[in-house]
C-alpha positions in Angstrom: -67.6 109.5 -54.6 -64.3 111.1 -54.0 -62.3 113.6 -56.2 -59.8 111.2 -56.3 -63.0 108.5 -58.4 -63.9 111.0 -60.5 -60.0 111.2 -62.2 -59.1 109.3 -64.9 -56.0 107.7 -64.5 -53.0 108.8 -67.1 -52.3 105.4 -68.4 -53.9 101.9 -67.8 -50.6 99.2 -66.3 -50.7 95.8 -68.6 -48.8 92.9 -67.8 -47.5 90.4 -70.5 -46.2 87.3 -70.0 -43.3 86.5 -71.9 -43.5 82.9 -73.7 -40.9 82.2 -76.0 -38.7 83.3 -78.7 -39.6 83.6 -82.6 -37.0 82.0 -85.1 -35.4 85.6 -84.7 -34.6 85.0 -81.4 -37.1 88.0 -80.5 -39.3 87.4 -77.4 -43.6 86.4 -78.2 -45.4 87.7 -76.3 -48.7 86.9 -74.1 -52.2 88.7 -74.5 -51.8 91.9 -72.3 -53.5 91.9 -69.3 -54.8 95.5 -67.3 -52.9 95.1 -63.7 -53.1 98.5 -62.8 -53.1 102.6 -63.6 -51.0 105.2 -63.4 -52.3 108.5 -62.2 -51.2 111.9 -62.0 -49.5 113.6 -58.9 -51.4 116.2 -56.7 -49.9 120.1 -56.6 -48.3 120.1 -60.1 -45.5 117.7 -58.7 -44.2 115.9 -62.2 -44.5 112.1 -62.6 -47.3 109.6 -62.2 -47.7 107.2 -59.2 -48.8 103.9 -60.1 -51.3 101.5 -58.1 -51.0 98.0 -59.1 -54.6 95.8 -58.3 -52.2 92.8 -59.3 -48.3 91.6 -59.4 -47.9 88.7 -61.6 -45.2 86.4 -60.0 -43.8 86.1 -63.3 -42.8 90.0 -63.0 -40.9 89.1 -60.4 -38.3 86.0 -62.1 -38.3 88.7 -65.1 -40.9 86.8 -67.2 -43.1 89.2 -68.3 -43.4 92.9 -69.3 -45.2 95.9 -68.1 -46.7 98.8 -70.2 -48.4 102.2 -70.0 -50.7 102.6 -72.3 -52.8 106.3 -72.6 -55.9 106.5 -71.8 -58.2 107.0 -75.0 -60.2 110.1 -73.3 -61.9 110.0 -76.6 -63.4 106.5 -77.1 -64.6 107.6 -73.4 -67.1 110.1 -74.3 -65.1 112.9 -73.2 -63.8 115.9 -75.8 -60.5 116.7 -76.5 
């Protein structure tokens, strides 16, 4: 296993798909699906690079919406 496997990422990547519009005109929403992580940069550089195991195509025609959600270290085993 390599140092880089034994990281956890920062934050998990979900995609969801967006598939209409409530009576408030505001956009629903599909069940969020894991696409991806974002994990820290090496030698203290700031920011996260993110590695996508999927693009949706509906990312692409601006369909759908990404977001980073934290990884829950705790629910993991490991102590704060």
């Amino acid at each position: 296993m390599t140092a880089k496997n034994k990281e956890r990422p920062l934050y998990r990547v979900t995609f969801s798909r967006i598939t209409g519009t409530d009576d408030n005109g505001q956009q629903i929403l599909a069940r969020p699906v894991e696409i991806g992580a974002a994990w820290s940069r090496k030698n203290d550089k700031q920011g996260a690079i993110i590695a996508l195991d999927i693009i949706p195509t509906d990312l692409v025609n601006r369909n759908g919406v990404l977001f980073l959600v934290p990884v829950n270290t705790a629910s993991e085993g490991s102590k704060r």
